[in-house]
Structures are given as C-alpha cells and as structure tokens.
NUNU-159788 format. One record per atom (N, C-alpha, C, O): residue in three letters; x, y negated, z. Coordinates in pm, whole numbers, padded with zeros to 5 digits, always signed. Example, Ala and Ser with C-alpha at 12.3 -4.5 7.8 and 13.67 -1.06 7.14 Angstrom:
ALA+01319+00569+00780 ALA+01230+00450+00780 ALA+01320+00330+00780 ALA+01424+00332+00846 SER+01285+00225+00708 SER+01367+00106+00714 SER+01290-00003+00787 SER+01341-00114+00804 
This chain:
UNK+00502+00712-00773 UNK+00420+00617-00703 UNK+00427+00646-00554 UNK+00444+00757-00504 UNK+00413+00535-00495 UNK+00417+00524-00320 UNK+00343+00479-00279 UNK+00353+00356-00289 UNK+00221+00530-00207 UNK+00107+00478-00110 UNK+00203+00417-00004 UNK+00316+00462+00016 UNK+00152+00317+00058 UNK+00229+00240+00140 UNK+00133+00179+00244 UNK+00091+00072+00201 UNK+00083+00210+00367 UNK-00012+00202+00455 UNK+00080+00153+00648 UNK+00167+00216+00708 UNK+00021+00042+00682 UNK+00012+00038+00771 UNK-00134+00058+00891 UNK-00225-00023+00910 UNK-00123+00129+00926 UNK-00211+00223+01025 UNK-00203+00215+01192 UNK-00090+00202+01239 UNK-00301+00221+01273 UNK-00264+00232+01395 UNK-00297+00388+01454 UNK-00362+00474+01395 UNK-00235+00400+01584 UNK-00232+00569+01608 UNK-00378+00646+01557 UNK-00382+00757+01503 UNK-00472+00576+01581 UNK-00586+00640+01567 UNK-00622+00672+01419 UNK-00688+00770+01384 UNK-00559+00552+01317 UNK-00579+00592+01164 UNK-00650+00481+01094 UNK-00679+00482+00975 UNK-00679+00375+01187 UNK-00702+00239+01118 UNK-00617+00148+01044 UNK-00508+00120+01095 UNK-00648+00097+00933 UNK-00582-00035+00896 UNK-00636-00144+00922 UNK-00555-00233+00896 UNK-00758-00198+00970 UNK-00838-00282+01011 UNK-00941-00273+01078 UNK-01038-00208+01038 UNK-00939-00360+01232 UNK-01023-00405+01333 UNK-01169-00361+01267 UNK-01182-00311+01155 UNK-01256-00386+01343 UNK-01386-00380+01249 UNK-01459-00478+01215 UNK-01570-00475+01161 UNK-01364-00609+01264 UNK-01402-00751+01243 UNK-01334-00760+01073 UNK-01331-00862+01004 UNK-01281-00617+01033 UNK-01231-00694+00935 UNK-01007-00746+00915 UNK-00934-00742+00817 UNK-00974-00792+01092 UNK-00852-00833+01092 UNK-00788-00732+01059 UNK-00833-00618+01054 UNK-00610-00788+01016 UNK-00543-00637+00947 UNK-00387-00734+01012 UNK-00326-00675+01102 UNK-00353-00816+00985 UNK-00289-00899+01010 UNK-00236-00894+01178 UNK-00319-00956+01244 UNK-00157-00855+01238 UNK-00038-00765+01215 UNK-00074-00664+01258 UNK-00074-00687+01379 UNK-00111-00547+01243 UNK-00076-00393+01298 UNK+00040-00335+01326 UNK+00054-00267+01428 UNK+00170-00361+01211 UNK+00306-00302+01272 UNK+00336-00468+01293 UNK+00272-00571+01276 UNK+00494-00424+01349 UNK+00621-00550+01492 UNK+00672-00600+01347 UNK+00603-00572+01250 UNK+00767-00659+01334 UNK+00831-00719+01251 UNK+00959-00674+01194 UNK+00998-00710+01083 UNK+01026-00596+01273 UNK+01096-00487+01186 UNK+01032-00427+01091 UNK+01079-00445+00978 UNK+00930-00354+01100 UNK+00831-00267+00993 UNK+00778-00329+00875 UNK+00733-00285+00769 UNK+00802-00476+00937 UNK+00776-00594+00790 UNK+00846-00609+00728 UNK+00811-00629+00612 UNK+01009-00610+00761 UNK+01104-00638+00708 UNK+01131-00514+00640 UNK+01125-00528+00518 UNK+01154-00420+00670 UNK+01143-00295+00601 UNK+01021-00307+00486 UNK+01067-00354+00382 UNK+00910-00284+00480 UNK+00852-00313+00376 UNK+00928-00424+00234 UNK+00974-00391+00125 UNK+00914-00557+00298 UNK+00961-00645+00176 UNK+01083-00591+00144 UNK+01111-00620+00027 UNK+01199-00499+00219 UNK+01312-00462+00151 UNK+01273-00377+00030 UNK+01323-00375-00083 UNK+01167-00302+00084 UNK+01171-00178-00023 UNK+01057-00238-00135 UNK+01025-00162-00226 UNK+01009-00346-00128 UNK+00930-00431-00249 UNK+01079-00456-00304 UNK+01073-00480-00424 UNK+01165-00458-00272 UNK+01289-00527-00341 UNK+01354-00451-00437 UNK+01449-00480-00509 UNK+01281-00338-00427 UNK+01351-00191-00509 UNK+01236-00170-00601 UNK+01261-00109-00704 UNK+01126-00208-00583 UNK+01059-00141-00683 UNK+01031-00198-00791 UNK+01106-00289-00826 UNK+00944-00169-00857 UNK+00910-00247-01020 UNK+00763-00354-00982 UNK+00744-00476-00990 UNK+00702-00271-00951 UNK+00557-00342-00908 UNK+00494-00295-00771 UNK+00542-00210-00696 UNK+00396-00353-00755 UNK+00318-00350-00639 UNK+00145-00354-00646 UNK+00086-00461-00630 UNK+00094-00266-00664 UNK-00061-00279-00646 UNK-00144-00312-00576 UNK-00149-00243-00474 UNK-00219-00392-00583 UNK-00323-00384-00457 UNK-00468-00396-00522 UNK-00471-00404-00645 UNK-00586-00398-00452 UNK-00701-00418-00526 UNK-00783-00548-00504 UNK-00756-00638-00425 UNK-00867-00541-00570 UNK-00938-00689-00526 UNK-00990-00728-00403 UNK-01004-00847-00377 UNK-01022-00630-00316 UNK-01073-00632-00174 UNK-00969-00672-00066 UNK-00997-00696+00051 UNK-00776-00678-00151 UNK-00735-00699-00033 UNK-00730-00825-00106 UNK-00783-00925-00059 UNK-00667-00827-00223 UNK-00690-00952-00285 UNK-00756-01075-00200 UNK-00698-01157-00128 UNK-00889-01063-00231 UNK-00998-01131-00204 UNK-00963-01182+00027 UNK-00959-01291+00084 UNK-00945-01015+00087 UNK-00936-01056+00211 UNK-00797-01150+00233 UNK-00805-01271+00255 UNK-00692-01093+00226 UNK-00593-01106+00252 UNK-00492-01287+00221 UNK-00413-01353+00288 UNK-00568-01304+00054 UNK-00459-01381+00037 UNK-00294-01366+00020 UNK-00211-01457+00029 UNK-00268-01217-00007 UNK-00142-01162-00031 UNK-00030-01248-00101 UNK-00078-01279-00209 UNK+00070-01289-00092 UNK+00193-01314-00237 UNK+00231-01159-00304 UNK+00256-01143-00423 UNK+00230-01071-00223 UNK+00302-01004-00265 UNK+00478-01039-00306 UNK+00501-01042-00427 UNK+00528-01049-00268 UNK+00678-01104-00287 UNK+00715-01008-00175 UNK+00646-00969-00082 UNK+00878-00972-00217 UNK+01008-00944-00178 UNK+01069-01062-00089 UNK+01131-01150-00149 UNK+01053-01073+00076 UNK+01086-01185+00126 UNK+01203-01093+00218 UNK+01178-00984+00269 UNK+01323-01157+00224 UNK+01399-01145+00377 UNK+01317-01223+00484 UNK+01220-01297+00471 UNK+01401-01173+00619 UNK+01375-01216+00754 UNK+01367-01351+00749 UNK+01304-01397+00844 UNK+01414-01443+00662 UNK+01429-01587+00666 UNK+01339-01665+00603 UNK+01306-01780+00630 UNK+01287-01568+00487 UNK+01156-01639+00443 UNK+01233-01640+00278 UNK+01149-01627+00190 UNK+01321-01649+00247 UNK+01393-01652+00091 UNK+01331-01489+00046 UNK+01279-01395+00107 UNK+01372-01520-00111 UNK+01288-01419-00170 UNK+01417-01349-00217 UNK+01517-01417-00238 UNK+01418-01225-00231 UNK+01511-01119-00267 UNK+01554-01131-00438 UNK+01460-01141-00517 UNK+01674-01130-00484 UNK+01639-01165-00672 UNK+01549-01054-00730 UNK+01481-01079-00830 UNK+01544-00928-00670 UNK+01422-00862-00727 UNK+01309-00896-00719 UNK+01284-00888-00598 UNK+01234-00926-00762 UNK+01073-00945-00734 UNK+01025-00874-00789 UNK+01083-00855-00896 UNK+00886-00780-00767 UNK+00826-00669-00821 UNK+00684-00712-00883 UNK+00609-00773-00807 UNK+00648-00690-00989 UNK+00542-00721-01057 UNK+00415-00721-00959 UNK+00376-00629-00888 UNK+00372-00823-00973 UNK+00232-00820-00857 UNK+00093-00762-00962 UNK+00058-00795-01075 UNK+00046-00677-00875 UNK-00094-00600-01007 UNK-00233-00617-00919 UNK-00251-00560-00811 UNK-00292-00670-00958 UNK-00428-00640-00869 UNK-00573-00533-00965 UNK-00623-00557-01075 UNK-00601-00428-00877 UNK-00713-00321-00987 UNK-00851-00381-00925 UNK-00888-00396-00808 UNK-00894-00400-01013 UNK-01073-00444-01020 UNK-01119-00564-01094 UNK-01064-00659-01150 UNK-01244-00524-01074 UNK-01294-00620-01148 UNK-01332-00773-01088 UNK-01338-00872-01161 UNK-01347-00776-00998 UNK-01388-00873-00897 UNK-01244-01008-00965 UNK-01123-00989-00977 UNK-01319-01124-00992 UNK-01236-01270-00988 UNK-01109-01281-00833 UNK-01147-01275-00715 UNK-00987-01294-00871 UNK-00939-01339-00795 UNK-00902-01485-00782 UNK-00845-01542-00876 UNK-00938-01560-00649 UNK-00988-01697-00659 UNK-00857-01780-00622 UNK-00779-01697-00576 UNK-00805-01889-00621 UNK-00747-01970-00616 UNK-00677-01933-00484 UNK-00730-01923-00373 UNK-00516-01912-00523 UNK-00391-01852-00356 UNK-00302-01855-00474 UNK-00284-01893-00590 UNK-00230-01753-00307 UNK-00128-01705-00379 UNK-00134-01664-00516 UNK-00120-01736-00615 UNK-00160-01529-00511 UNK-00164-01477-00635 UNK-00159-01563-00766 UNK-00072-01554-00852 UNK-00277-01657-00767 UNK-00299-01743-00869 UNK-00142-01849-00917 UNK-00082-01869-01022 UNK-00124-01898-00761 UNK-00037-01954-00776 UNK+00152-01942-00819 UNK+00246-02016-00849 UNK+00114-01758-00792 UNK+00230-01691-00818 UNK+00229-01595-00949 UNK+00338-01546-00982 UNK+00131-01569-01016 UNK+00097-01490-01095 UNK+00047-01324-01058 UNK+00066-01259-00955 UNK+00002-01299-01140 UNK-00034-01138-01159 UNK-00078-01104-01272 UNK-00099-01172-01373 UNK-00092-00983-01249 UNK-00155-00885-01394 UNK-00281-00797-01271 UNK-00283-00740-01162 UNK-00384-00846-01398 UNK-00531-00768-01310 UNK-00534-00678-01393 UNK-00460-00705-01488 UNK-00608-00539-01408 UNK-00645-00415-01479 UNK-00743-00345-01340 UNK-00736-00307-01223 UNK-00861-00366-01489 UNK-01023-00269-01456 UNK-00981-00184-01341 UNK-01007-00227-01229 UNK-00915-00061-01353 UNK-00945+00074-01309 UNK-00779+00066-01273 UNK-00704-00005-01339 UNK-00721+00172-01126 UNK-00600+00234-01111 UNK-00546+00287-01237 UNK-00424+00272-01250 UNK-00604+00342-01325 UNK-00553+00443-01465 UNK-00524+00316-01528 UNK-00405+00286-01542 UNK-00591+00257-01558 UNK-00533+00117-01644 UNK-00422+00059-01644 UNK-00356+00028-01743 UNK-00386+00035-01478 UNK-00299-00019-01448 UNK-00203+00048-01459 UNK-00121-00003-01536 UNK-00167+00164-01408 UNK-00045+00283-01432 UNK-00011+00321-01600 UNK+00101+00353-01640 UNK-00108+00312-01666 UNK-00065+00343-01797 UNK+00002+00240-01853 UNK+00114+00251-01903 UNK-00069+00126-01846 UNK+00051-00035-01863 UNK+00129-00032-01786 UNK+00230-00015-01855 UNK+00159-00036-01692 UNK+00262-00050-01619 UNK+00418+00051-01683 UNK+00527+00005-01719 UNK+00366+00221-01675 UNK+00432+00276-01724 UNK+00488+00261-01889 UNK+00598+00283-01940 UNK+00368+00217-01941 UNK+00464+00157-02122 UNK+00494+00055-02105 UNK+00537+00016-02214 UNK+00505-00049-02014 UNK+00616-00148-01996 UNK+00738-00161-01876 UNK+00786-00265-01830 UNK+00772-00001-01837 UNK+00905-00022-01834 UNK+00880+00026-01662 UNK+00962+00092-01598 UNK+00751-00027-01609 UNK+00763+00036-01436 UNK+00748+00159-01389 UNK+00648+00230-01386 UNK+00877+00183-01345 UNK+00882+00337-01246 UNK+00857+00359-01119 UNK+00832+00469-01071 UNK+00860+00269-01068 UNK+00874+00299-00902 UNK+00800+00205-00874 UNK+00862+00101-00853 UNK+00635+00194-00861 UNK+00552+00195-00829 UNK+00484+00156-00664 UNK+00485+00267-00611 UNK+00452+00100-00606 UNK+00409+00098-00447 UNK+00255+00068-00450 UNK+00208-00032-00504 UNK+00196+00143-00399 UNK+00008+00092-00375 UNK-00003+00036-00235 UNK+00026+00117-00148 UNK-00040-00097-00190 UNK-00034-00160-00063 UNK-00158-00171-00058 UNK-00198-00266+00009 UNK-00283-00065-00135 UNK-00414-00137-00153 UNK-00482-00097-00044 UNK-00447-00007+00031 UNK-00586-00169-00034 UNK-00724-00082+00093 UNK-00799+00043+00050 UNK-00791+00100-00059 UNK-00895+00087+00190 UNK-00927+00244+00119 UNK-00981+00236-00026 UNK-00974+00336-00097 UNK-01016+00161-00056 UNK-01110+00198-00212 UNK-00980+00259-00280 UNK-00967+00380-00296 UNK-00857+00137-00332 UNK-00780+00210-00390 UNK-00712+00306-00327 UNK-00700+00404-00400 UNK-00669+00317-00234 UNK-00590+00404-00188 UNK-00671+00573-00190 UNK-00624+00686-00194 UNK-00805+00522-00186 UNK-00874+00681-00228 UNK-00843+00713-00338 UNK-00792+00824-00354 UNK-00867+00612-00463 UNK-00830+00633-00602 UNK-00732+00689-00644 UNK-00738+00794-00708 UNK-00606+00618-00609 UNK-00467+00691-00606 UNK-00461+00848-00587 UNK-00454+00946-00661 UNK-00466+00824-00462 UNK-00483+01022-00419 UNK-00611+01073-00515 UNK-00573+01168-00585 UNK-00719+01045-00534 UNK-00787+01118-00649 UNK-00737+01141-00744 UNK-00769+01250-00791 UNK-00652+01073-00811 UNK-00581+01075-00946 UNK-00483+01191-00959 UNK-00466+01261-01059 UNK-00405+01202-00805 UNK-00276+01306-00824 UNK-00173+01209-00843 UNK-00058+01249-00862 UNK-00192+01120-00841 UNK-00027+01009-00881 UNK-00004+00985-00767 UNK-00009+00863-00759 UNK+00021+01028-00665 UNK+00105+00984-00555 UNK+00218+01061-00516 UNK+00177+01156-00449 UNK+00332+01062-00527 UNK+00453+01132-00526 UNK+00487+01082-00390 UNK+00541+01183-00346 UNK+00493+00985-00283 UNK+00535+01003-00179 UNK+00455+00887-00082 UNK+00408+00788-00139 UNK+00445+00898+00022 UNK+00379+00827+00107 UNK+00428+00776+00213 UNK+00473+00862+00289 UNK+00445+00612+00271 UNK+00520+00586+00361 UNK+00422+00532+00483 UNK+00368+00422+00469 UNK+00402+00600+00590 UNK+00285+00557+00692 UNK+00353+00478+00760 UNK+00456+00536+00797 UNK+00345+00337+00809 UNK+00343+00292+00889 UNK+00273+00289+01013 UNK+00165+00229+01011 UNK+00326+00364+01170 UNK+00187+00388+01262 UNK+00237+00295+01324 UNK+00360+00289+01324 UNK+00160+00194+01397 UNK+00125+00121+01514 UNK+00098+00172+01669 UNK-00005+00218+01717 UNK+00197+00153+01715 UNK+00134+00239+01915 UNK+00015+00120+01991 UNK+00015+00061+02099 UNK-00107+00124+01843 UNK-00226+00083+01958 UNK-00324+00174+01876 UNK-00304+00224+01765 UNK-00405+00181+01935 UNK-00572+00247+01923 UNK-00658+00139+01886 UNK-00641+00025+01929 UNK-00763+00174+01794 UNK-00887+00080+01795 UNK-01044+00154+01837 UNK-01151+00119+01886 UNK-00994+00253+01793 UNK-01115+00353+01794 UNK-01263+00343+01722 UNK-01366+00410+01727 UNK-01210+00206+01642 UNK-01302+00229+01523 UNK-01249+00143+01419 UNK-01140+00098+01454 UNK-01298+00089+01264 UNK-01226+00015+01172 UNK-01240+00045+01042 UNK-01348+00073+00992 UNK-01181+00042+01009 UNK-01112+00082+00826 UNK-01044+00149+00812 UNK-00930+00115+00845 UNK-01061+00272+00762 UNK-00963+00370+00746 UNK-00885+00344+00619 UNK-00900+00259+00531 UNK-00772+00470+00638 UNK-00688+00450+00507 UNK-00780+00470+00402 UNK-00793+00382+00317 UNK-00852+00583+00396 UNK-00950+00581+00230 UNK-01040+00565+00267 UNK-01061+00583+00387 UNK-01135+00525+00183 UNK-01303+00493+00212 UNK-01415+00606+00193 UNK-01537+00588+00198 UNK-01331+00752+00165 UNK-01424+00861+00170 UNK-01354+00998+00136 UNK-01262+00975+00058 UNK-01362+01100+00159 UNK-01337+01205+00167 UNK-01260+01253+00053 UNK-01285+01204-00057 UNK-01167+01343+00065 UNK-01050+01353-00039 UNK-01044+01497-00089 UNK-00987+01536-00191 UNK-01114+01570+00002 UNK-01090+01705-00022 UNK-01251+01796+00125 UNK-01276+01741+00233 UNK-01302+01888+00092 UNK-01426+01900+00162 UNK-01390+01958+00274 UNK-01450+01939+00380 UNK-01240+02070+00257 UNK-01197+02170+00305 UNK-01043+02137+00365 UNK-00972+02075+00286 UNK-01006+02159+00443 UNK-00892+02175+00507 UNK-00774+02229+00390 UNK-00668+02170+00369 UNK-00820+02354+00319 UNK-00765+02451+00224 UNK-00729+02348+00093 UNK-00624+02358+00029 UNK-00800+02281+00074 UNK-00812+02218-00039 UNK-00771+02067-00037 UNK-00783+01983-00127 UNK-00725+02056+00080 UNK-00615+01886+00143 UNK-00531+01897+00026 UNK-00529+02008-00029 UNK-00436+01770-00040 UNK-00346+01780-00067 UNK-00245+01776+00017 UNK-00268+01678+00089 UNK-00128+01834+00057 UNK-00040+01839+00124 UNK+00109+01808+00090 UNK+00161+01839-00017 UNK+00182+01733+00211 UNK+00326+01721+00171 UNK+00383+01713+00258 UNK+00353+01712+00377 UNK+00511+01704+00186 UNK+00615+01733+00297 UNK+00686+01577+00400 UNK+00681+01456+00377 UNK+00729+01635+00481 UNK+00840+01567+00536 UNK+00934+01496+00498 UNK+01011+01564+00429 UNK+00965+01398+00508 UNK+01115+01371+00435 UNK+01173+01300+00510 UNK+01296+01300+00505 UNK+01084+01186+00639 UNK+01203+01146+00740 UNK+01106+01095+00807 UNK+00993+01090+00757 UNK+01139+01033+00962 UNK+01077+00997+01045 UNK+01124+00905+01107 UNK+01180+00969+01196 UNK+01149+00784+01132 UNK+01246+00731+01196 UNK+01126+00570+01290 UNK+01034+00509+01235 UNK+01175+00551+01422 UNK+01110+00416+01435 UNK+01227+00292+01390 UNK+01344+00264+01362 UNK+01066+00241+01411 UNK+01086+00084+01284 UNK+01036-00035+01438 UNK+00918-00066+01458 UNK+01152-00085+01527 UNK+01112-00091+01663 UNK+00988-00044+01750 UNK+01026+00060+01805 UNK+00886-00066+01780 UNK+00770-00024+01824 UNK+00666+00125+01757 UNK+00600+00220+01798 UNK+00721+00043+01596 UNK+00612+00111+01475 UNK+00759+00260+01495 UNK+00873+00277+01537 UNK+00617+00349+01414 UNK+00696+00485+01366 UNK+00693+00500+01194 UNK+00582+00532+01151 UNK+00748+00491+01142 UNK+00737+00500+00944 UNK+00749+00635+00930 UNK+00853+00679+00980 UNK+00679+00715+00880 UNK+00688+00862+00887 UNK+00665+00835+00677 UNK+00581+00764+00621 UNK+00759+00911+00621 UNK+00773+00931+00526 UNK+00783+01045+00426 UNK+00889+01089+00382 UNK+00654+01090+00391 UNK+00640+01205+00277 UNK+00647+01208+00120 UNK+00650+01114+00041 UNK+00649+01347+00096 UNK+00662+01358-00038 UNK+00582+01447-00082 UNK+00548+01543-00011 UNK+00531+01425-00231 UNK+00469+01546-00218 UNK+00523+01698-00242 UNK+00632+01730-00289 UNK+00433+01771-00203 UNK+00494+01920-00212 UNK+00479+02030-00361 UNK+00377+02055-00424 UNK+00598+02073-00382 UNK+00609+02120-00455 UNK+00518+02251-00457 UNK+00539+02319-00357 UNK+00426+02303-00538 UNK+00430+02449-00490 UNK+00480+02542-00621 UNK+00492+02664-00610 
C-alpha cells in the first residue's frame, strides 16, 4: 500500500477554508494519474468523497483515460451523493480493514490511499503502509488540515520510520518518496 499526499511546505493539505484544489503545478498531477495507471485500486474516504467530488480515474495530460483504470474504493459510512463516483462507480467498505481484506481476496496488490487525515491516520495505525509518496508544494499556509487528524505515535522513539528511496522535483512540487524500513 501507498499513502499518496499532496502537502504544502508547512504540512497542509487544505486551506482552512477547507480548499485543497490545487496545492501541487501540473506536472505533479500528471505524475499522480500515471501512477493510478499502475495500480489496482485507489482509496479514499467519505470526507474527501463528500468534499471533493473525486473520479478517481487514470487521466493523461489530454484528458483521455489510460486502459488501466484502478478500482475506485471509498471507506465509511457516510452516503456518497450523486457525482462522479456515482456516475462512475465504486465499491464503499465500513472500515480501512474491510476494504484491504476485499480488495486483497479479489486480486488487488498495489494499492494507493489518496484519503484525508481521518483515513490516512487509519492506514498508518494499521501498519499497512509500505511506502509513501509526499507531494510538497513551495507555499506555506501556516494553518489547515494536516496529513492525519491526530497523533500517531506520543514519542519521537516510537514514530514509525522510513526510508528514502528517491527525491526528485515534479516542476515547482518536490515528490519525496519512502519506504518503509526494514528493521
């Protein structure tokens, strides 16, 4: 599984009005939908659900859709109301565990969480996150939505930690890409 976060330097994904819509340039977009193009599915939760209006789709620069398309999943309980989604399909499941256990007995390996902090805390609570791709933004908000919605570990000692695996900019944006660490 791959947490998949766009962030600005300070560690926001959203204004405190709420906006999220664009934080990284458009290279960093295009990069994303490539690598929706590789995977099996895509998670998100009902909160982005609900904000966002997501497709979730595998799009090139042109707006055409890639022949991969990755299973769209939304976790919660909350109704998702008439969009995309509806109009494109999905699979909803209660809880993150729900969803990963179906997912995994029908066939999906490679996994991406695009969700807000609720899930994205969940994920990392669970231990299922094998690598993480940050998208940073070169602006500041200095206040917002963070990546998780609450504390992951009490202690410094007790962080989960990982490694490195590449760094590269994505024009403006920086994609810094981990894994987790073996010990």
């Amino acid at each position: 599984m791959t947490a998949k976060f766009a962030a600005t330097l300070d560690g926001f994904t959203a204004a405190p009005d709420g906006t999220s819509q664009w934080i990284t340039g458009e290279m960093a977009r295009s990069w994303v939908h490539a690598d929706r193009s590789r995977c099996d599915a895509i998670i998100v939760g009902t909160g982005t659900a609900l904000a966002d209006n997501p497709s979730l789709t595998a799009r090139r620069e042109d707006g055409s859709l890639y022949e991969n398309q990755p299973r769209r999943v939304v976790v919660g309980k909350r109704k998702v109301p008439e969009g995309n989604l509806k109009r494109l399909g999905f699979e909803q499941y209660a809880t993150p565990q729900e969803a990963l256990d179906e997912l995994w007995a029908t066939g999906a390996r490679h996994v991406i969480v695009e969700g807000g902090a609720t899930l994205m805390r969940s994920v990392f609570e669970l231990g299922v996150v094998d690598a993480v791709q940050a998208y940073v933004a070169p602006m500041l908000l200095g206040a917002g939505r963070g990546i998780v919605d609450g504390p992951l570990a009490g202690t410094l000692a007790d962080a989960e930690r990982y490694e490195l695996d590449n760094i590269v900019a994505a024009g403006d944006d920086v994609l810094i890409q981990l894994r987790r660490k073996d010990d």
